[in-house]
N, C-alpha and C positions, 0 to 999 in steps of 0.2 A: 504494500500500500504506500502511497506516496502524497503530499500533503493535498493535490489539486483534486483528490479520489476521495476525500474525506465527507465533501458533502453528500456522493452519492449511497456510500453506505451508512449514513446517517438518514438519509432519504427510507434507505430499505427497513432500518430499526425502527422511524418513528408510522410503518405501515402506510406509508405516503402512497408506496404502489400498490394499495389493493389486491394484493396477491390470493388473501381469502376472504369470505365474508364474515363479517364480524360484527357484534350487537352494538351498541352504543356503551354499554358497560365494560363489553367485554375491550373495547379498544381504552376505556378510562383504566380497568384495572391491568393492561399492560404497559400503560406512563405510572402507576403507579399516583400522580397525580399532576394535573392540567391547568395549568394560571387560565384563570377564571373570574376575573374583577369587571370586564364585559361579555356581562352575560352571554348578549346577542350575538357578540363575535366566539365566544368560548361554547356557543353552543356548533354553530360551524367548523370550530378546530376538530370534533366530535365527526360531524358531517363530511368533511372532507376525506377521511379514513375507512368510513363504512360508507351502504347506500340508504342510510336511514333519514329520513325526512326530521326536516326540522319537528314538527308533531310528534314524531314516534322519540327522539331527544329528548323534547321536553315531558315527553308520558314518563320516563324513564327515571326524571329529576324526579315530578312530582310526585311518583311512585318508590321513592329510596331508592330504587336501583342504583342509581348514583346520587352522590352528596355535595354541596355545595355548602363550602365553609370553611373559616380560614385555620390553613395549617400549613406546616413549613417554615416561610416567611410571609413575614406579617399581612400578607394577600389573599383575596378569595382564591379557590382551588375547586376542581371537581375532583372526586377519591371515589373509590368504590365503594358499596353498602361493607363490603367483604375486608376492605381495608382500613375501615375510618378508625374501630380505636385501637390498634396496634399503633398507629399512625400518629393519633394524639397523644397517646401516652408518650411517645418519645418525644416528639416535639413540640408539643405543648409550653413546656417550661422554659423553651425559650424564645419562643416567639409571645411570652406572657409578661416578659420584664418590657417589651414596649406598650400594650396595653398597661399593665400599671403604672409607669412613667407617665402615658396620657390621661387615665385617671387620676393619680395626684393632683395634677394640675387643676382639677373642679373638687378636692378634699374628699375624694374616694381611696381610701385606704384598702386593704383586703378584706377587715373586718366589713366596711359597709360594702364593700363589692360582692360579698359572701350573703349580706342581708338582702342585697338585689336581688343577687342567684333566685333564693327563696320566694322571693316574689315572684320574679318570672316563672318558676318552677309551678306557684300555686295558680297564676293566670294561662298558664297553657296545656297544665294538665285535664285529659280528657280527649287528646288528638284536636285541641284550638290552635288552629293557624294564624297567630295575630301580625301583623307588617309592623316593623321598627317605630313609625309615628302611633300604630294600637299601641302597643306596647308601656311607649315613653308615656303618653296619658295620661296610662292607669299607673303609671310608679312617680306622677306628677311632675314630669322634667318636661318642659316649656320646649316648644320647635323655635328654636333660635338660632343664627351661623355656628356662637358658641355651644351653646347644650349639643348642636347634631355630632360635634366631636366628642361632647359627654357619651351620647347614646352611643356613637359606634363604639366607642370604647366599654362600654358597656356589653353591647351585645357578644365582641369581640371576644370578649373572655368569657363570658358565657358559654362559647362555641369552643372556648381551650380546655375550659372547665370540664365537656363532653356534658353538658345541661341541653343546648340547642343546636340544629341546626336548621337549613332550609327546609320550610315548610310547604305546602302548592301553591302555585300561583293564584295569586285574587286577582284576575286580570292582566293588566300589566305588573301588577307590585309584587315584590317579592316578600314572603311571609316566613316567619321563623316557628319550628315545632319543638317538641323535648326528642333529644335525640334515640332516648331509651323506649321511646313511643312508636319510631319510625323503624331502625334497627337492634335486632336483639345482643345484645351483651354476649361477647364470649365467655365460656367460662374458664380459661385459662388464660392468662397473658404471656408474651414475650420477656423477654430479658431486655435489657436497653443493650447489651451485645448484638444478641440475637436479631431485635429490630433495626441496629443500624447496618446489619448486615446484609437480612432482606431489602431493607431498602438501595443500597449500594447496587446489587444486583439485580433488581428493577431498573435503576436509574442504567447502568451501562447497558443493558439488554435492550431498553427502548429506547436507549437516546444515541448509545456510545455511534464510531468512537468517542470519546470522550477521556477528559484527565481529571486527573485529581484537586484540581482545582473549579473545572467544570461543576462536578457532584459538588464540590464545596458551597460553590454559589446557588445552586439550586435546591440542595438539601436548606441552607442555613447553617449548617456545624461548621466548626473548623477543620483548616484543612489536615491539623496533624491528628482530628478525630474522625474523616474523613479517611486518611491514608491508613489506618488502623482498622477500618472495617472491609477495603482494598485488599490488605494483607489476608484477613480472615476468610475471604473469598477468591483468592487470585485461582484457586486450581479450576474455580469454576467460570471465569471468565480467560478472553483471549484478550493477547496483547500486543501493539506493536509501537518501534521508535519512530520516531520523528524526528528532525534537528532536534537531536536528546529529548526529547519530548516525549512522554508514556503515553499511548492513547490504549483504553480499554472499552471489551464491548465483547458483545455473547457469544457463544460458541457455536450460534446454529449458521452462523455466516458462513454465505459460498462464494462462488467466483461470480455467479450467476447474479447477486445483490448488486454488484459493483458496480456498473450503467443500465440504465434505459432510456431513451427519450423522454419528457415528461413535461407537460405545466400544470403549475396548481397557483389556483388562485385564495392564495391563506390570509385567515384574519389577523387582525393585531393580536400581540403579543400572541403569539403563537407558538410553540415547543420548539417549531427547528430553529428561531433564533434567541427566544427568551429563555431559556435553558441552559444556557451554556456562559460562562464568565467572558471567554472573545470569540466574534465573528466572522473572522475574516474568510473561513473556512468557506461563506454562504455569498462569499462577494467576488467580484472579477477586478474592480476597479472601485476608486475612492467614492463611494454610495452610503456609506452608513449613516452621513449624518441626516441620508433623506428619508432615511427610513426608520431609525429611532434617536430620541434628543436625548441628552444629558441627564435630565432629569425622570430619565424610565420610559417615558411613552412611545411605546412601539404603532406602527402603522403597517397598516395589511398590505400586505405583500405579493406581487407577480414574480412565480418560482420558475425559470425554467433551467431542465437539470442540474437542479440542487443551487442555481445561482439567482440572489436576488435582481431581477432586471427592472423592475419599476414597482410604481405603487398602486392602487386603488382606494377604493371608497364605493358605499352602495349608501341608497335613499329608497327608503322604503317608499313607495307610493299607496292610491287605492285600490289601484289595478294592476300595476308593477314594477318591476323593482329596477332600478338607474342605478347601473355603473357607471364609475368614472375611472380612465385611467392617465396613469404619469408614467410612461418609457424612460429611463436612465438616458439611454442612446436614442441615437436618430434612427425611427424602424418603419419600414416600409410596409405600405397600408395591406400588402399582399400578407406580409408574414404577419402582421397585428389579428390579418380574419383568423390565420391556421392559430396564432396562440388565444382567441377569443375563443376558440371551439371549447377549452377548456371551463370556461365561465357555465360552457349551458349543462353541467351539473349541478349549474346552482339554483335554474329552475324547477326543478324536479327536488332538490331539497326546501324549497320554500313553497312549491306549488302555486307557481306566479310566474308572469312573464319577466323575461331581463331585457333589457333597454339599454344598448351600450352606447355611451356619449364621447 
């Protein structure tokens, strides 16, 4: 393998080629878990993998199949029903020192963040699906710019707690349930070993190649607790150099992964490039800053083979849906139809017309 070959076998791990079909779940519990802070687009990073309708996605949210809720790093995430609290138990505690930090700041301590829990517990027990602004009401916190940082912070550790997670849609809103209501409790747990080492090996299986620093950024842990759970599992993963460089990733890789033609039209922050601590791997030329800025916001992305070429955007209509794109390079209207052909799977996951501008 050599470094220009990297995007496309990262192409093959994160199931970009459709090689079999696969549920909407079953593609969440092979990332092990999915940045997920736009819904609408994080429910497309789902979509782009399988041929499941955005409908059949969101049946599957508001069904626990998958879960939406923040863990890892301090962001939403989809996880699987199957994964969620092996998942928070590990990483909970630390993505919980910035929810506390932002609580302090409005004089929530643990002890009153604990009194909250309680409340929340006795306002949702019964399978009541209440939205962030229900919620906040009945525990009397005021919808103000300030307080909405109270309440995320709030719910936030609720969700570390394993007290809540996403509940069905009421519409457009998104509604928070008890987690113990939606999915059942294992009755053994992992080791913090044992789980950072399943998680290790999820992370290089769906995402690799990948380094050690990679997993670092995406897990949240450090990298020398990161290289610790690498070691624990290296017989079970594959590996190769780079300009000295380790890159790891699963054993089922053939020669066969390595190329194929392809375009995908992927949403923001999306797993092949949010995933990973540097990008270069996903670029031909100096494009990054057109496609994500400084301060985290990634924008949806035109892939082809494994190389970011331009950007998009879609407007939902009443009758259908407008894309917009941005070419990097100068590309000629002949080659823009063959790479458009790639857009009209998006019809069929939205069950609406596309409109390209």
């Amino acid at each position: 393998m050599i470094h220009s070959e990297i995007s496309h076998y990262r192409m093959a791990s994160q199931k970009l080629y459709q090689e079999n079909q696969c549920s909407p779940q079953e593609i969440v519990h092979h990332f092990g878990a999915m940045q997920a802070q736009d819904y609408a687009m994080a429910k497309w990073a789902i979509g782009s993998r399988c041929n499941s309708s955005e409908k059949e996605i969101e049946e599957a949210v508001n069904s626990a199949k998958i879960i939406r809720t923040h863990i890892l790093r301090p962001t939403w995430h989809f996880v699987s029903a199957d994964d969620i609290y092996w998942m928070l138990d590990l990483s909970a505690p630390q993505v919980k020192r910035f929810t506390a930090s932002a609580a302090k700041k409005f004089g929530y301590d643990e002890k009153k963040l604990n009194q909250t829990n309680a409340a929340i517990e006795k306002l949702l027990t019964g399978n009541n699906h209440l939205t962030r602004d229900e919620i906040m009401q009945e525990l009397g916190i005021k919808k103000t710019s300030n307080e909405d940082f109270l309440s995320a912070a709030i719910m936030m550790n609720a969700e570390l707690d394993g007290l809540v997670c996403n509940g069905k849609m009421k519409g457009k809103q998104i509604t928070y349930a008890l987690l113990e209501e939606r999915v059942l409790k294992p009755k053994t747990k992992l080791t913090k070993e044992e789980a950072l080492a399943k998680l290790a090996r999820r992370y290089f299986e769906s995402h690799g190649p990948a380094t050690v620093l990679d997993f670092s950024w995406w897990s949240g842990f450090a990298p020398t607790i990161c290289q610790k759970a690498i070691n624990a599992i290296e017989l079970q993963l594959n590996a190769t150099t780079i300009d000295n460089q380790t890159y790891w990733f699963g054993k089922d890789f053939s020669s066969e992964n390595k190329f194929r033609e392809s375009v995908h039209f992927l949403p923001a922050f999306d797993e092949i490039l949010i995933s990973y601590k540097t990008r270069e791997a996903s670029f031909t030329g100096d494009h990054q800053s057109k496609t994500f800025t400084n301060n985290g916001i990634f924008k949806p992305i035109i892939l082809e083979n494994g190389k970011v070429i331009g950007i998009w955007k879609r407007t939902i209509k009443k009758d259908h849906a407008k894309i917009e794109t941005e070419f990097f390079n100068e590309t000629e209207n002949s080659k823009k139809e063959i790479l458009f052909q790639a857009i009209r799977s998006f019809e069929t996951y939205l069950d609406t017309k596309v409109v390209i501008e």
